[in-house]
N, C-alpha and C positions, 0 to 999 in steps of 0.2 A: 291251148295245147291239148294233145289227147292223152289219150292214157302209157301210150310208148314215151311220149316225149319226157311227158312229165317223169315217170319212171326215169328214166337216162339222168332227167338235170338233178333228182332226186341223188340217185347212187354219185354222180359228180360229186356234189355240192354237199351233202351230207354223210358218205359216205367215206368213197374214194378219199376225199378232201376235208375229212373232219375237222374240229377244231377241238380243243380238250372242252370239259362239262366243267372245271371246275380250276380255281387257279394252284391247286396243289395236284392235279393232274396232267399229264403228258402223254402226247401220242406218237408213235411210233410207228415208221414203214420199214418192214421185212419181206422180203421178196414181196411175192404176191399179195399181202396179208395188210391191213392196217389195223392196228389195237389201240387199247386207253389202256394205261396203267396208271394209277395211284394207288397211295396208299388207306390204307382201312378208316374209315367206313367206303370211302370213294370206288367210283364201279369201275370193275376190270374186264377187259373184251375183246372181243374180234368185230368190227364191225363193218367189214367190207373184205372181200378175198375173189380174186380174178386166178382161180384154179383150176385145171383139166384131172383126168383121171388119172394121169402119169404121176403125177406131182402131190396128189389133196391128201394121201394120208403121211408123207413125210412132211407137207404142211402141217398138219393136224397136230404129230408127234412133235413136232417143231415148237408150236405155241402149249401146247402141255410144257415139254420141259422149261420153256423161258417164263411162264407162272408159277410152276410150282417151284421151281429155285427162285423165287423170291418170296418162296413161301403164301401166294396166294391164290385164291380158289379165282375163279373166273367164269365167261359166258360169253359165248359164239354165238351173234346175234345172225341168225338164217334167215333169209327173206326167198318167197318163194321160186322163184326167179333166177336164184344162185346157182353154179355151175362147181363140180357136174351134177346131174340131176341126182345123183345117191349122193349128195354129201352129209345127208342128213342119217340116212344109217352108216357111211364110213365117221360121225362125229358118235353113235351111241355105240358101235361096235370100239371105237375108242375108250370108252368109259363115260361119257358124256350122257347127262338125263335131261333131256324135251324138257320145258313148259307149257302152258296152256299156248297154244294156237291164236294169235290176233288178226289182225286185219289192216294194213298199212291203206289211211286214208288219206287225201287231200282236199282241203276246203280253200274256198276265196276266201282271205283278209276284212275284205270291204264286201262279200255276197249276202245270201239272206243270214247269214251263223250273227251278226251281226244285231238283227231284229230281235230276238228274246229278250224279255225281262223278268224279272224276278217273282215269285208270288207274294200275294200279298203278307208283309207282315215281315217279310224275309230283306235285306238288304246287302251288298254285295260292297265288300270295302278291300284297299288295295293293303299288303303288308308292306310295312315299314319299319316295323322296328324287333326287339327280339320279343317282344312280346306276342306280338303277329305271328312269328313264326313257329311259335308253342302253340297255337293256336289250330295253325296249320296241320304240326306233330299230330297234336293229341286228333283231330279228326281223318287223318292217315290209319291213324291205329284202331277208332274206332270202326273205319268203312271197310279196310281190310283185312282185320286181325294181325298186323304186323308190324311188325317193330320198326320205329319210326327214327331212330338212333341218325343212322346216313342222312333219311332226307332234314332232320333238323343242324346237322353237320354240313350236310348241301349249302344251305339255305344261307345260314349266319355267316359263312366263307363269301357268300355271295351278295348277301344285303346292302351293299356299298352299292352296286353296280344295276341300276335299271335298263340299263341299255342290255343286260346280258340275262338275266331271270326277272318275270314279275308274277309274283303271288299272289294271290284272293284267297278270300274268307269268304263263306256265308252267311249270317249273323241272323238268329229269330230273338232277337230282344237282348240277351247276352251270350246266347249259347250259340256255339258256333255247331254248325249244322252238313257244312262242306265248304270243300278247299279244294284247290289246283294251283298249280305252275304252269308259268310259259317260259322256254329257253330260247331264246331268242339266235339267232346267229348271222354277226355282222356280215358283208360282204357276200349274203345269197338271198334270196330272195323268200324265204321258209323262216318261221317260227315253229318251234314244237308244241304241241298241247301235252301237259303228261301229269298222271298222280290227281285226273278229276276223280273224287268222291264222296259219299253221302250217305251220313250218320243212318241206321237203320231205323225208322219212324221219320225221317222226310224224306226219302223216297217215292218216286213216281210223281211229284208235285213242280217240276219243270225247272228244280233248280240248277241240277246239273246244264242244262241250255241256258241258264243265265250266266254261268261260269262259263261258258263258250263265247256266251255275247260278250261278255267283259272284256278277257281275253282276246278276241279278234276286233275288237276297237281297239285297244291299246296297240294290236301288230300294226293294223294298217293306219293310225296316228304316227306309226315310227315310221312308214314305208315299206312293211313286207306284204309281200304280195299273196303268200300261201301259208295255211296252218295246214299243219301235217299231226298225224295222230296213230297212233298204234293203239285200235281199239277192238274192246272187248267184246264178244258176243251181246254183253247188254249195252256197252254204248253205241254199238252199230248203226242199229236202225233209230236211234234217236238224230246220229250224225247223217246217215245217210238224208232225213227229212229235214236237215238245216243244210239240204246241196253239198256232200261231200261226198266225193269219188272213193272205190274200192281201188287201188290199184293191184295188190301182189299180198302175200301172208309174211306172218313173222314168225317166228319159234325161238324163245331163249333153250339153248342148249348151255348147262352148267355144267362144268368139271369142279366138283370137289376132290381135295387133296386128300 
């Protein structure tokens, strides 16, 4: 496929057609608009909207008011590509404040993302139990300074279920060093890469590409054909050299109440 196509089955299939992130969350079609809501810690959102200019700020107004009358803050995920081309200043002239800027990539399952292994000394083991997933937390918190509360509430809601999230550790002897998710999603063709990172002092030593490797065996073990990734300035060009495509930008735009 090229880069249109892919794009198109993308906003379909993960988009358009989301499925919930979590079993205490639900998604919702309003007019033009598709959202997740749950409840706290769980992510609340916009995450696909087929809007013109007639229409996109009584959209807008529209999912402000059905968040904040449930009392909770939220985030309109924008991809670059979205229509109209200002909806990103009619969502900050709203109230709404940007994120850091990413990069919607897609890789082969079964391509080269596959080949990496681990450095020496370092081994890569799957979570399974709630211990794994503290595990997990605490190396969230240390790679990005932030509070790990949701994705350890993510995870334990989800630990039953390997067909729908699988987690890794990265382990130098007993300290865990870095961690990722993969959310997987039945019925399309795409797994997600999301939450790779690395404790400050093993950095730059190829562990994060072994969390990729893991990670994309395990998809195309299940049969998915595509990891997708919303990735950072710094994992960019490491994904780009394990063959993943640039397709379009991302921007979380947050409404606090």
């Amino acid at each position: 496929m090229d880069h249109a196509e892919l794009l198109t089955l993308f906003d379909r299939d993960l988009r358009e057609g989301a499925r919930p992130d979590g079993p205490d969350a639900r998604v919702e079609r309003a007019g033009g608009v598709v959202r997740q809501v749950a409840p706290a810690p769980g992510w609340n959102g916009v995450l696909w909207s087929a809007l013109d200019e007639a229409g996109a700020d009584a959209a807008i107004a529209g999912q402000i008011g059905h968040y904040t009358g449930l009392g909770l803050d939220f985030e309109w995920k924008l991809y670059g590509h979205d229509r109209p081309a200002d909806l990103g200043r009619r969502l900050r002239a709203a109230g709404f404040t940007p994120g850091p800027e990413e990069t919607l990539m897609i890789g082969e399952a079964a391509g080269p993302a596959r080949d990496a292994a681990p450095p020496e000394g370092v081994r890569v083991v799957q979570v399974t139990d709630p211990a794994g997933v503290d595990l997990v937390a605490d190396v969230h918190e240390k790679a990005f300074g932030a509070d790990s509360s949701w994705l350890r509430h993510q995870l334990l809601a989800r630990l039953s279920d390997p067909d729908g999230v699988v987690a890794v550790v990265a382990m130098a002897g007993d300290e865990p060093v870095s961690a990722a998710r993969m959310e997987l999603v039945p019925g399309t063709p795409f797994a997600g890469l999301w939450g790779g990172g690395t404790v400050p002092g093993w950095r730059g030593r190829g562990i994060y590409r072994a969390l990729v490797a893991r990670r994309a065996h395990a998809a195309a073990t299940r049969g998915y054909r595509y990891l997708q990734v919303d990735a950072s300035s710094r994992s960019r060009p490491i994904l780009e050299r394990l063959g993943f495509l640039s397709l379009t930008t991302t921007t979380p735009y947050v409404y606090a109440s």
